[in-house]
C-alpha positions in Angstrom: -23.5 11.1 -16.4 -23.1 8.1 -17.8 -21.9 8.5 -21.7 -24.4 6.8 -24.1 -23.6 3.9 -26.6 -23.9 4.0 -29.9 -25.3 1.4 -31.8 -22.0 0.6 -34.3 -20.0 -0.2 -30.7 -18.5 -3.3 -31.5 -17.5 -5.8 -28.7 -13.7 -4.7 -28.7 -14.8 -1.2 -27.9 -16.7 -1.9 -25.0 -14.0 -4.1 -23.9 -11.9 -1.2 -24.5 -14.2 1.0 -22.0 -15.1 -1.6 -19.6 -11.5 -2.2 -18.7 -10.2 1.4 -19.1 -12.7 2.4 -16.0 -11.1 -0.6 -14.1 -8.5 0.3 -12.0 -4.9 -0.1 -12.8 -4.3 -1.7 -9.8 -6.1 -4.5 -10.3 -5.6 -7.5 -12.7 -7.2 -7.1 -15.9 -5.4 -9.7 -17.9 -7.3 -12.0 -20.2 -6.5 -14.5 -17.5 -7.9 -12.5 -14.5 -11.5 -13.1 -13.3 -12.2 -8.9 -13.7 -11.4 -9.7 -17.7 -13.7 -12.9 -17.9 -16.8 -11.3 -16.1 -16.2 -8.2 -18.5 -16.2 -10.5 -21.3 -19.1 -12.1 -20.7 -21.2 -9.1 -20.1 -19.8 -7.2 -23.3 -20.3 -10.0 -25.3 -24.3 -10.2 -24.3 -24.3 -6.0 -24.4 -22.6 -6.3 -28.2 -25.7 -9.0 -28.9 -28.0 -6.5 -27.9 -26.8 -3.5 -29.4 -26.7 -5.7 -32.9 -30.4 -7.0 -32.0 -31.3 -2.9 -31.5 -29.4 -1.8 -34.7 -31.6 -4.7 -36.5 -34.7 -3.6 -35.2 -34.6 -0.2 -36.1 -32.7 -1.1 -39.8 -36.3 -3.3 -39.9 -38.6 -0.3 -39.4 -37.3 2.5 -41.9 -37.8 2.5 -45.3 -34.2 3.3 -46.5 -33.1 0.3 -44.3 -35.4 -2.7 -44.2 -35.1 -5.5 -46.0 -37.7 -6.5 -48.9 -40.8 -8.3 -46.6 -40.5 -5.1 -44.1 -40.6 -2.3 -46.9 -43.0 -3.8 -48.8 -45.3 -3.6 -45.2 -43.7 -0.1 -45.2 -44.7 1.0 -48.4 -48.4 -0.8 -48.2 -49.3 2.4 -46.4 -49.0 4.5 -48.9 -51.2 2.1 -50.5 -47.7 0.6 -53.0 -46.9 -2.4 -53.7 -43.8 -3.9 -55.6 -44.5 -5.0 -59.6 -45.5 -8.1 -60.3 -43.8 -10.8 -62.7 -45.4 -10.5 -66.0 -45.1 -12.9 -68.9 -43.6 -12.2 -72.2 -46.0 -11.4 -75.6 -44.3 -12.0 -79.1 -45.0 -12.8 -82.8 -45.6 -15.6 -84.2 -45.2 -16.6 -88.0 -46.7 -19.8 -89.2 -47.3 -21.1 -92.8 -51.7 -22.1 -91.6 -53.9 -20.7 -89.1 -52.8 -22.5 -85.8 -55.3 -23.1 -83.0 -55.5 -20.9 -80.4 -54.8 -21.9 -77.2 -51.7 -24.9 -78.7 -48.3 -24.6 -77.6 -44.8 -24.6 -78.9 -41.6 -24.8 -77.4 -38.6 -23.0 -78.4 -35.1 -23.9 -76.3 -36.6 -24.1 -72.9 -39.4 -22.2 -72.9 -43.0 -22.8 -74.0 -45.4 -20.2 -75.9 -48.7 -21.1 -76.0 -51.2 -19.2 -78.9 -53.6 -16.5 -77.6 -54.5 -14.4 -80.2 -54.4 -14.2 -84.3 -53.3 -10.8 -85.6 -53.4 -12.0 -89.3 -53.5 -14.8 -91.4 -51.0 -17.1 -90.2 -49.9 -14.2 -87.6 -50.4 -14.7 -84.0 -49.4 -13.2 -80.5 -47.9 -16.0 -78.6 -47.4 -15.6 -74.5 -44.4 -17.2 -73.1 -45.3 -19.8 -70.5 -42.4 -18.7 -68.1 -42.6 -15.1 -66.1 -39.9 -12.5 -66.4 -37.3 -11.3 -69.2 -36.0 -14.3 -70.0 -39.3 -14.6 -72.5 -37.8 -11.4 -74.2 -34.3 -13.2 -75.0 -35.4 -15.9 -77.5 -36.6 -15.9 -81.3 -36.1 -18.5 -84.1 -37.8 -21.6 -85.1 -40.7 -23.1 -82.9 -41.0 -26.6 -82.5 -44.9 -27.5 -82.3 -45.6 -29.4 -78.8 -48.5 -31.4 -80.2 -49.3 -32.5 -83.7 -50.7 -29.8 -85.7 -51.5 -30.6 -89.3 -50.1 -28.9 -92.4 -47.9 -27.0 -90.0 -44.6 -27.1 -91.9 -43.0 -23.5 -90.5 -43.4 -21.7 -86.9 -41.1 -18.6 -86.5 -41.0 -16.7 -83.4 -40.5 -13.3 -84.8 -41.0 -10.5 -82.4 -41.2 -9.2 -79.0 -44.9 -7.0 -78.5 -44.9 -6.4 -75.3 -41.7 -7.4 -73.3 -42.3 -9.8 -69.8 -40.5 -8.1 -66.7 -38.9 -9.7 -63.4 -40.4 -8.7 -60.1 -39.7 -4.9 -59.6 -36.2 -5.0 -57.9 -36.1 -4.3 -53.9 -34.0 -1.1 -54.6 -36.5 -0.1 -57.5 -39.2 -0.2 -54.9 -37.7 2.0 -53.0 -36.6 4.3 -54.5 -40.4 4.4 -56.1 -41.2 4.9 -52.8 -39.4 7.8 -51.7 -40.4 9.3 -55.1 -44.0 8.8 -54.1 -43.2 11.4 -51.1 -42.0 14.4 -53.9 -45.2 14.5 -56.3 -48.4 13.0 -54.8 -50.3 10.9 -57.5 -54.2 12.2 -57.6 -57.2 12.8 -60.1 -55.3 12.9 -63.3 -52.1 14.8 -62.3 -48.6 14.1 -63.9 -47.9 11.9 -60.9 -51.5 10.0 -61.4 -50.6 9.3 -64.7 -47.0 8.1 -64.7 -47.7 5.9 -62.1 -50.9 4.4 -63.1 -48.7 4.0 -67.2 -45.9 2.6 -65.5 -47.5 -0.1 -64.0 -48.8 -1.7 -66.9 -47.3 -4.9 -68.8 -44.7 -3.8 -70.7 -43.7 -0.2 -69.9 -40.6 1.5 -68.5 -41.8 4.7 -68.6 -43.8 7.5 -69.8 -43.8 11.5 -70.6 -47.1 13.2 -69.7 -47.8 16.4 -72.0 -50.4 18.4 -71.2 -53.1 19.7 -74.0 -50.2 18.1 -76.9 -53.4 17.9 -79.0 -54.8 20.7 -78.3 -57.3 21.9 -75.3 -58.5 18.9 -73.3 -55.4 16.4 -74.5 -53.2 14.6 -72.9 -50.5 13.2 -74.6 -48.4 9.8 -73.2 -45.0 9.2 -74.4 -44.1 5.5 -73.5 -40.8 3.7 -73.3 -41.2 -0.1 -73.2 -39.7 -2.5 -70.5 -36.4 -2.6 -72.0 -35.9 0.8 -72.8 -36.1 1.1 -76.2 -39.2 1.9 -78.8 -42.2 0.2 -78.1 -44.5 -2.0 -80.4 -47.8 -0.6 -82.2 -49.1 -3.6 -79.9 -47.4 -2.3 -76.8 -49.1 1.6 -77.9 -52.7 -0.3 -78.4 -52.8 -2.3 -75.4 -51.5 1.0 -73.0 -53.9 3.3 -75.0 -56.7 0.9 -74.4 -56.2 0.5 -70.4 -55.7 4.7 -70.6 -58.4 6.2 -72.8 -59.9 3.4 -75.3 -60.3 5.0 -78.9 -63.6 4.0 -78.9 -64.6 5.9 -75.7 -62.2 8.8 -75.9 -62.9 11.0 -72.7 -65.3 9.1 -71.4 -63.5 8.2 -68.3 -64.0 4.4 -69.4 -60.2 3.8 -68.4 -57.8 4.9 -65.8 -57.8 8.6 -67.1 -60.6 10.8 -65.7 -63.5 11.7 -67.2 -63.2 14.4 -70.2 -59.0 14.1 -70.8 -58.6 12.8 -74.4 -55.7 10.7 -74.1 -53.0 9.6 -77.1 -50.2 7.0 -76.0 -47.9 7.6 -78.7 -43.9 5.4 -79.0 -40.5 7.4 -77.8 -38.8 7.8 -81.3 -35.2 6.8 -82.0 -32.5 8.9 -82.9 -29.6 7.4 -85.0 -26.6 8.6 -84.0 -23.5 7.3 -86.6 -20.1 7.3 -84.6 -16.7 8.1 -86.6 -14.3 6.5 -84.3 -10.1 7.8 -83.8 -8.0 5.2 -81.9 -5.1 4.4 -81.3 -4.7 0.7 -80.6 -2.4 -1.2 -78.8 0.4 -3.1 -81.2 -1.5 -6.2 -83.0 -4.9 -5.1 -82.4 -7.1 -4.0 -85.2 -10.8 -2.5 -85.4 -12.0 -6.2 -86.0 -10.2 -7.5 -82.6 -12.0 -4.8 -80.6 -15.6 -3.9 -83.0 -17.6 -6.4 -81.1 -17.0 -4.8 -77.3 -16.9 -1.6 -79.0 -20.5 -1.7 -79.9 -21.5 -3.4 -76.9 -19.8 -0.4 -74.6 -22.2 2.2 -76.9 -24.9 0.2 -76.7 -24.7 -0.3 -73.2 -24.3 3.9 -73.3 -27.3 4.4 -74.9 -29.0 2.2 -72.7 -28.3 4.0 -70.0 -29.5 7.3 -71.4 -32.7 5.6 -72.4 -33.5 4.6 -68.7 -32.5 8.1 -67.7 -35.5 8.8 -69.9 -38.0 6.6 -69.0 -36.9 7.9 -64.7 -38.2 11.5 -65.4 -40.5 12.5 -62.7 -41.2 16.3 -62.8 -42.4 18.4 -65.5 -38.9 20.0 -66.6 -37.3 16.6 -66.9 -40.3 15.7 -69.0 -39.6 18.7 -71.4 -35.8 17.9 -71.3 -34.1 16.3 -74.2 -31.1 14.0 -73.5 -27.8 14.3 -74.4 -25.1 12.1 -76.3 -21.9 13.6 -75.4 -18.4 12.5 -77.3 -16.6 12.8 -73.8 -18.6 10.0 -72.4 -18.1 7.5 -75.5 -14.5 8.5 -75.5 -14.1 7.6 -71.6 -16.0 4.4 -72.1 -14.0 3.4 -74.7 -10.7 3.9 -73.2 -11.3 0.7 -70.8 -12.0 -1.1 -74.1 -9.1 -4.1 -73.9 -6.7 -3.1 -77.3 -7.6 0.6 -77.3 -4.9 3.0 -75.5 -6.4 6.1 -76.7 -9.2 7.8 -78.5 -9.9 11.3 -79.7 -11.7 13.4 -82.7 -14.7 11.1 -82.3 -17.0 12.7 -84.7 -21.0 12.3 -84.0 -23.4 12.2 -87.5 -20.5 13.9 -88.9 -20.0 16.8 -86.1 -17.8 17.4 -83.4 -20.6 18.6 -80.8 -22.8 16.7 -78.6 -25.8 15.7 -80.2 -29.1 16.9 -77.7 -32.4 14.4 -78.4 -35.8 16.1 -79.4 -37.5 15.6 -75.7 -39.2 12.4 -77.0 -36.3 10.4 -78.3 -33.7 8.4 -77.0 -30.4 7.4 -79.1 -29.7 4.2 -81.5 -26.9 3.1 -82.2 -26.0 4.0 -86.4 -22.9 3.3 -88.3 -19.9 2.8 -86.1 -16.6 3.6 -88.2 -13.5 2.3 -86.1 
């Protein structure tokens, strides 16, 4: 029986096993014409084998590269996020036109939409998060008179990158535990999550009483969303003016409220020990940064929930973490006693917050 090949065999192990059912008798030095025919016909058998290994990588969704899952995941009618375009604030001293443009650095905003006298929602020109990473003075791009101030002041709804290849999939295989239909937890979360601006969302059944549904949302970056952000979801959901009337993506008779995840402050007392001729100035900026980056973390942990008990869990802020975190901090060789709002416990969020960085104390 002849002993099958795995698909990992490299061309030194069939070398290996070509030549190890060749006689010893015979001459199997590199030089020899046995070794130079088995060479040739390994090397074309490890080409295949590589060719094989491909092919099936191609067709299985933990495996195939971005054009081939996205084919994949088409029949389960999913398709990766789009690019979408950044919305922010504008502040100008007049009423501007809608529809001019204004550049700040090297992206350009052009005027959609006038929230209040001299207040307008401007849409970066550019895709992606990049339109999330700059305020500050706008420079008009054509002459606009009377215009003598333009601040971009805000981010309302945050732009987002094409959803990530390993995002996708993993959005895939969640599509397989919970299948989205009529109104369900999974029906809302993914319908929510697909729209401009949001990272995620809690679904709460009857918050409101009989017949409510109440969505939690957690904007793009993970942290709390605009009153703009809250509008535009609640409008694509359940417009106020047509509350249960099936006039958006929730079915007919659920009376939906998108409400904002809330922030928790959470004020850090701080015990180190630093390394000799570093103070808590040398070492406050990458401090914050390594709790920030934390909390983060925590937030998209958050906005991932998928069942019902993870949407009725709170998160956690636990001293051990900071402390570990911190410890790779350069200038800090140790760190204990860290104190949370004053305790020494772990601090568990209400089920609709995620944490904010408060006073640090070093």
């Amino acid at each position: 029986m002849v002993e099958p090949i795995d698909l990992n065999t490299t061309y030194e192990d069939l070398m290996e096993r070509k030549l190890a059912g060749v006689d010893d008798s015979l001459d199997k030095r590199e030089t020899g014409i046995i070794y130079t025919a088995t060479a040739a016909n390994s090397a074309e058998t490890a080409q295949m084998l590589i060719t094989i290994k491909h092919n099936n990588d191609m067709v299985f969704a933990d495996t195939a590269p971005r054009e081939n899952l996205i084919r994949i995941a088409s029949e389960r009618g999913l398709k990766p996020y789009t690019a979408s375009k950044a919305k922010l604030k504008g502040v100008f001293n007049i009423d501007v036109p809608i529809g001019s443009r204004f550049s700040l650095d090297d992206l350009n905003y052009v005027v959609t939409e006038r929230i209040a006298i001299g207040e307008f929602i401007l849409e970066c020109e550019t895709e992606g998060n990049i339109g999330n990473l700059y305020l500050g003075t706008l420079i008009p791009i054509e002459y606009i008179d009377g215009l003598t101030s333009a601040e971009l002041t805000e981010v309302l709804i945050p732009g987002e990158d094409e959803e990530d290849t390993e995002d996708f999939r993993r959005r895939y295989f969640n599509s397989f535990n919970s299948v989205a239909f009529g109104g369900n937890r999974a029906d809302y979360k993914a319908k929510v999550v697909a729209l401009e601006g949001v990272g995620g969302v809690r679904v709460y059944r009857a918050k409101y009483g009989a017949g409510t549904v109440g969505l939690t949302i957690i904007n793009s970056q993970y942290e709390k969303p605009t009153q703009t952000l809250i509008d535009s979801v609640q409008q694509a959901v359940d417009p106020l003016t047509a509350q249960g009337e099936g006039v958006g993506t929730a079915p007919l008779d659920h009376i939906v409220t998108v409400s904002e995840v809330n922030e928790t402050n959470i004020d850090i007392t701080l015990n180190i020990t630093y390394q000799s001729g570093w103070t808590w100035p040398d070492i406050e900026t990458n401090v914050l940064s390594t709790i920030d980056n934390y909390f983060k973390e925590l937030s998209e942990l958050w906005a991932e929930a998928q069942t019902y008990e993870e949407d009725h869990a709170g998160l956690i802020v636990r001293i051990s973490q900071i402390e570990t975190r911190l410890l790779g901090v350069p200038g800090v060789i140790d760190i204990a006693n860290t104190l949370l709002n004053g305790g020494t416990s772990n601090i568990e969020l209400d089920k609709e917050a995620i944490p904010k960085r408060g006073v640090v104390v070093g």
